[in-house]
Structure formats: structure tokens, C-alpha cells
N, C-alpha and C positions, 0 to 999 in steps of 0.2 A: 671608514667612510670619508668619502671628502667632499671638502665645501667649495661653494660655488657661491658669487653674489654677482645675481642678476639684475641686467640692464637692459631696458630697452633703448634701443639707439633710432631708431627711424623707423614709422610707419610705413618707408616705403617696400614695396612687394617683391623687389628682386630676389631669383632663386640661387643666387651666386655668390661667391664676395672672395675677397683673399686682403693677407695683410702684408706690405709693405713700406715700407718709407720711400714714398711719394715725393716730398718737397726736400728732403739732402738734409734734413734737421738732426737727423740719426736716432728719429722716435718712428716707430713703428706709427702706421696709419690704417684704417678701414678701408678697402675700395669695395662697391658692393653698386653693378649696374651702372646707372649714370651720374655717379657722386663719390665721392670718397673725403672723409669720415678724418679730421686732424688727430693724429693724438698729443699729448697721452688723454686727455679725456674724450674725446670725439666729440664734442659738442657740434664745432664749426665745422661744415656741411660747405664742400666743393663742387661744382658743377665738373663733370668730364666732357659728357658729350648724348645728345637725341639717341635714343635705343626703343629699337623699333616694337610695339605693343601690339600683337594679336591676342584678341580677347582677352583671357585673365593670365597670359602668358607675355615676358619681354625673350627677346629674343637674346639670351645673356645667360648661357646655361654653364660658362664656365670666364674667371676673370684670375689669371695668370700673370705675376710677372716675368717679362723677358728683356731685356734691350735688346730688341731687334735692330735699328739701326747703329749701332754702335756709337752713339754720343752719349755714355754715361747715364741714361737716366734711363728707368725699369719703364717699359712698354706694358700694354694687358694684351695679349693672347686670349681669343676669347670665340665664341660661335654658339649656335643653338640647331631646334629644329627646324622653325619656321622659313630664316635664310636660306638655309642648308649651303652653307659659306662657312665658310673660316677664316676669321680676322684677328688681324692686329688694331689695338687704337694708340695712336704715337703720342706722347709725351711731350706737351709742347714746352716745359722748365717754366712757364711761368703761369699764375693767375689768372683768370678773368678771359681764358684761350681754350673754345673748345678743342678736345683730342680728336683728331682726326683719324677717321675707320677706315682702316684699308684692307683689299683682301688679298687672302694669301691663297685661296682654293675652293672654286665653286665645288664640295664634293658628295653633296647632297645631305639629306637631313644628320644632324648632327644631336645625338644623344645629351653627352656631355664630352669632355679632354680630359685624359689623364698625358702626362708627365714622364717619361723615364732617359735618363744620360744611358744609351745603351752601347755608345765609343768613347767611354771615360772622357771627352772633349771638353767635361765640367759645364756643358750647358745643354740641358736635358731636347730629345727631341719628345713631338707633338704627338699625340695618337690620340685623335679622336673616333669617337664610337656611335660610329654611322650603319646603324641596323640595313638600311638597305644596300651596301654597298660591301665589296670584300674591305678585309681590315688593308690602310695603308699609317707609314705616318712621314713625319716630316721633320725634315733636316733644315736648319739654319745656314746658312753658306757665311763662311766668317774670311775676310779679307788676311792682307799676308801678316799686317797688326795685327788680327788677333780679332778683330772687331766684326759686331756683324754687320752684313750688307745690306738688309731690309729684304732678300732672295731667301728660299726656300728651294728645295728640293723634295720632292715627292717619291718615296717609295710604296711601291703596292706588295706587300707580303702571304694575301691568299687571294683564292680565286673564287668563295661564293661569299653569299650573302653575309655580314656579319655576325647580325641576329641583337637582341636588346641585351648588355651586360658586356664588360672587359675589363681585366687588370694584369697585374703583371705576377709572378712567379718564378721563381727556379724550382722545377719540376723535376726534373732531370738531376739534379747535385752537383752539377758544373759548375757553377758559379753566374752562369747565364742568365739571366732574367728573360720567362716567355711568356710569351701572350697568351692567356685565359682569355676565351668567348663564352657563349653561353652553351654552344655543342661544342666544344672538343676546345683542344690548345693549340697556338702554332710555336713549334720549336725553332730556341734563338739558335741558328747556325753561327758557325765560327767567323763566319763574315758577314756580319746583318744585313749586308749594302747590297749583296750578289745577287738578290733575285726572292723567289718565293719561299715561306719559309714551312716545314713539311708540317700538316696538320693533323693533328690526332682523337680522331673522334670517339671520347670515352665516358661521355658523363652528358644529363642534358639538366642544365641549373633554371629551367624557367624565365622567368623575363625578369633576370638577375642586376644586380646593382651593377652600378659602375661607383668603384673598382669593385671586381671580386677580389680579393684580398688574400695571398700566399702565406700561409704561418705553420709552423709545427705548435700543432695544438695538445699533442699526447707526447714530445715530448722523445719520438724515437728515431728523429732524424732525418724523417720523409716530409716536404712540405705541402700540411693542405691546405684547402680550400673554404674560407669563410664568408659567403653567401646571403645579400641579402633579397627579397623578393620586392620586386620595387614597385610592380602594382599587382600586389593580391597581399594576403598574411604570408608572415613568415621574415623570419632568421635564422638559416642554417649552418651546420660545418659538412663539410666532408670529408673523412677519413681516408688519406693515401697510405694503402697497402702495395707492396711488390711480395710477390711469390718467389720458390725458391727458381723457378726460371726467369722470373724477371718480368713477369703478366705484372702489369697494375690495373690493381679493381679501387673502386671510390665506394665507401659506405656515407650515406646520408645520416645527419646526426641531426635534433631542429634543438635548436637553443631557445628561440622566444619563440610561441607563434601568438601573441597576446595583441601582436600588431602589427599591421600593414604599412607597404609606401616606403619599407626601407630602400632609399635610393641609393644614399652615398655613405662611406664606412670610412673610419680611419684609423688607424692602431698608434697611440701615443701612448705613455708612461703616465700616468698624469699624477700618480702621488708620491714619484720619484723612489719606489724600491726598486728597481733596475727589470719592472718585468711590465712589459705593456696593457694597455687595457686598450678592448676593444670599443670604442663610439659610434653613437648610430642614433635617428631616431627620422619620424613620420615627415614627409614629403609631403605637405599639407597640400591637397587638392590638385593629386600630381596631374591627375588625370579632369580635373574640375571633380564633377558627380559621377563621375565612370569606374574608379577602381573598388574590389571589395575592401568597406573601412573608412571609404572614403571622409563618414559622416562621424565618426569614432572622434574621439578626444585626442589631442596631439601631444608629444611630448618628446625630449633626447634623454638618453641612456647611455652610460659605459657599464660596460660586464667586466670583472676580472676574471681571467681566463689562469683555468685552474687543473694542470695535467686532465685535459679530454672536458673539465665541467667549465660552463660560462655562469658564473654570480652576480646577476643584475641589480645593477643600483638606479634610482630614478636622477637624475639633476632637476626635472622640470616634468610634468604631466598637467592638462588641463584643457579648455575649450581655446580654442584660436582667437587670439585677442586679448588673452590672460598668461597663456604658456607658449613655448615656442616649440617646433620642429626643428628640421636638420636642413630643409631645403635639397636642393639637388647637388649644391658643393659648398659646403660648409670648410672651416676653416681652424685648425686647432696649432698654436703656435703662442710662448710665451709674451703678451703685450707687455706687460711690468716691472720684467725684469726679477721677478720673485724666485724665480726655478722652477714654477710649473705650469705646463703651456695652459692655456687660458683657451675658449668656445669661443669662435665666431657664427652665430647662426643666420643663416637667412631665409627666405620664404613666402610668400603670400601672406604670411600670421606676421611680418614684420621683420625686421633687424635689429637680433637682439648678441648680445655679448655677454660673459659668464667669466667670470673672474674667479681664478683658481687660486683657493686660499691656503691649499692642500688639506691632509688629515687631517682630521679634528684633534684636539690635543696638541699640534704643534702651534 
């Protein structure tokens, strides 16, 4: 079992955050919305920049670092529903200077941004996860230093709808990394830049998380698929079988279904035996009063995942206000230096932090 000691860091309600070192000091920081968080204790509370609020929603569904213009300092990459835009906010290097929001692609609503280097270039491109729109993503354009240009490039890699859910995978055993939707996969061709990438409609995962999540769960060398249901119950796997001709079927496996809202997932190590645990928990009011659950108690969870069984551990369970969720991009990455990455949570239930003290006994 391991321990965790909880923080609350800020009453404010963004459903985002990410951590890095902001000001050059070489201590990890909070960014979360329109503020970001000093370390190593977060007390002191910076101002970034106005992020636009509809209803009980900010438009900040994901915060990224990137240098995009190439002067050294980590940009956020970021975008939501309500914009339905895709922005940068630039790093002004100093105090007391809001970040200015720029955009990179009017390309309609925007779920949340996952992340992948898919030209080993070392600087990951964009794929946001825009339900009503085919999947595209987006390339950085780096000058002949090396540096980026503040330009993007746009690729579009299908031709329908999205649909709600995307992550990444090597499906195939190439070594490729491909895109999971929530109907079918699009497979990474040998040149990702060429055009459309061919789509394979095999599976249909409900109005699944972002990320679906690629693992070998049993342990025989095919990778599946670990599933969360982001507004209704449910946490699933799916089991990748091929046949002796080479047919792949997907069997559905439910690991929790004790709770709704599972939005966003992420597989870290966290008590340092060299085998991952899956993290996950409630998207407090993803939907406001709309999804089944909505009204349920909130909490985050890791499972360790155990040849084909998930064993669920609680870090936090409780009413919103008392206990925290996962929010829609939550953040797990060593703050302290200790050796085990440590929770960044965000959410409507607040911004809270969970300091990883590892196993008990040690």
C-alpha cells in the first residue's frame, strides 16, 4: 500500500494543470489554468493570464509545456470545448506580465490534447480530441537552429467524425504508436506526414476517456486497451486476441464500475517495483448535473495491475470539498525529488497535490 499526504493547493476550479519549471530556478512548479503554483511548496500563487469562463466550465481543458517560439522558456499549449481553438500562451520570462494567448487552429470543439513525438524529432506533436471533427494533429515547424518558429503545421489523418475518447497504442507490434478513437484505430503508416492514415473499425468503447490507454495487461504480448467511461459508470480493459489467421477480436473486461466520470488515465510506477499502476478517478461534474453519478462522492484511485486482475487502492474518496477527483488532465510526475512521482489533481473540487511517500514500511 502506499502513502500519499494530501494538500490542498488552491480553491481555484480549473480542470487542467501540468508541472514544470516555470521561472529557470530548476524546482518544478504547478501550472493549473490562469496561475501557476512556485515550488517547491506552492504557496506563492502567479498570475498567467484571463481564461475565458462559460458557466461552471474555463475554457482550459489541457496545459502543456512546449517552447514554441524557441527562446528557451516552456510555453503551455492548451485549448478546450467552448473556444473550439487551439492555443498557445507565450512565456513572457518575467513577473507581473500576463502570457499572451495565441492561436494555433480554429478546429472546433476540443475535448482535451494528448501528446506524442511520433518523428523521434524529441519534441512531441499535438493531437487534440475534437469529437466533431476527423482526427488531425500538429507539427511544430523548428527553424535550421533547431528552434521553434511559433508555426505549426496541420495534418488531417481521417475522414469522419472523431467521436468522444483518443490515445495512443502500438497495435500492430511495429513499434508504431496508433491512434485509438472511440470506433476503431487509425494505423501509424510508415510515413505519418503522407496523408490519411487507414482506419480500422473493430471495437466501439462508449464515450471513452481521453487517453484510452495501450498496455499488455495478460502479459502475452498483444497490447490492449484500458478504457475509461468518462460520462456514465465504468472502467474497463479490453483484451487483444489475433487468431491463427490473424483476425483480431477485443473481449471487454470491467475492472471498476463502482464509479463514473472516469475522464483522464495515466499509467506511472508509483511505488517503484518496476511495474506500473494504473491512476484514474471522478471528473467532478463533468457534465455539471448531466452524467450518471454525477451526484456520487468523488475520489482518485490507482489499481495495480496484476497478469489480466486490476487491485484497487483508494488515495482519496469523499464529498467535493473534502476529497478530490482527477479532473480532466491531471498530472503525475516526481515534485520532490524522492523517487516517486507524486498527484497533481485538478477540478471544480479544487487543486489538490498528493505527495508520494511510497510503500509503507519504507
Amino acid at each position: 500500500m502506499i502513502q500519499f499526504e494530501k494538500r490542498r493547493v488552491s480553491d481555484e476550479k480549473y480542470e487542467a494543470c501540468a508541472v514544470f519549471d516555470v521561472n529557470g530556478d530548476g524546482i518544478p512548479d504547478i501550472i493549473s489554468g490562469a496561475y501557476w503554483y512556485e515550488g517547491p511548496d506552492y504557496v506563492r500563487k502567479h498570475f498567467i493570464c484571463d481564461v475565458l469562463a462559460i458557466s461552471e466550465y474555463h475554457d482550459d481543458f489541457s496545459d502543456y509545456p512546449m517552447d514554441v517560439d524557441g527562446d528557451g522558456l516552456p510555453d503551455i499549449i492548451t485549448g478546450a470545448w467552448w473556444g473550439e481553438t487551439l492555443r498557445w500562451r507565450k512565456n513572457p520570462g518575467k513577473e507581473g506580465v500576463a502570457w499572451e494567448t495565441i492561436d494555433i487552429d480554429h478546429c472546433g470543439s476540443i475535448e482535451t490534447i494528448r501528446y506524442l513525438d511520433i518523428d523521434g524529432c524529441g519534441v512531441p506533436e499535438i493531437f487534440p480530441n475534437t469529437p466533431g471533427a476527423p482526427q488531425a494533429f500538429y507539427k511544430l515547424i523548428h527553424g535550421v537552429d533547431g528552434r521553434g518558429t511559433a508555426k505549426f503545421e496541420k495534418f488531417v489523418i481521417g475522414t469522419d467524425a472523431s467521436g468522444h475518447g483518443m490515445g495512443f497504442a502500438d497495435i500492430t507490434g511495429n513499434g508504431r504508436m496508433d491512434v485509438v478513437l472511440c470506433d476503431g484505430w487509425l494505423e501509424h503508416p510508415e510515413d505519418p506526414f503522407s496523408g490519411l492514415w487507414t482506419f480500422h473499425q473493430e471495437f466501439s468503447l462508449g464515450s471513452a476517456s481521453v487517453p484510452v490507454l495501450g498496455y499488455d495487461v495478460t502479459g502475452n504480448g498483444l497490447t490492449d486497451l484500458i478504457v475509461g467511461q468518462a460520462h456514465d459508470y465504468g472502467l474497463h480493459w479490453y483484451e487483444h486476441l489475433l487468431d491463427s489467421n490473424g483476425t483480431r477480436t477485443w473481449i471487454k473486461h470491467e475492472i471498476d464500475m463502482s464509479g463514473s466520470q472516469f475522464h483522464d488515465l495515466w499509467l506511472s510506477d508509483l511505488d517503484g517495483d518496476g511495474e506500473v499502476e494504473l491512476i484514474t478517478g471522478k471528473r467532478y461534474r463533468a457534465h455539471n448535473d448531466g452524467d450518471p453519478g454525477a451526484h456520487d462522492p468523488i475520489g482518485l484511485y490507482y489499481y495495480k495491475i496484476l497478469k489480466g486482475k486490476f487491485e484497487k487502492h483508494v488515495i482519496d474518496f469523499g464529498p467535493a470539498g473534502e476529497a478530490s477527483g482527477a479532473g480532466i488532465y491531471f498530472w503525475v510526475q516526481d515534485l520532490n525529488g524522492n523517487g516517486y512521482p507524486d498527484i497533481v489533481a485538478p477540478g471544480k473540487d479544487g487543486l489538490y497535490l498528493f505527495e508520494n511517500l511510497g510503500p509503507q514500511g519504507e
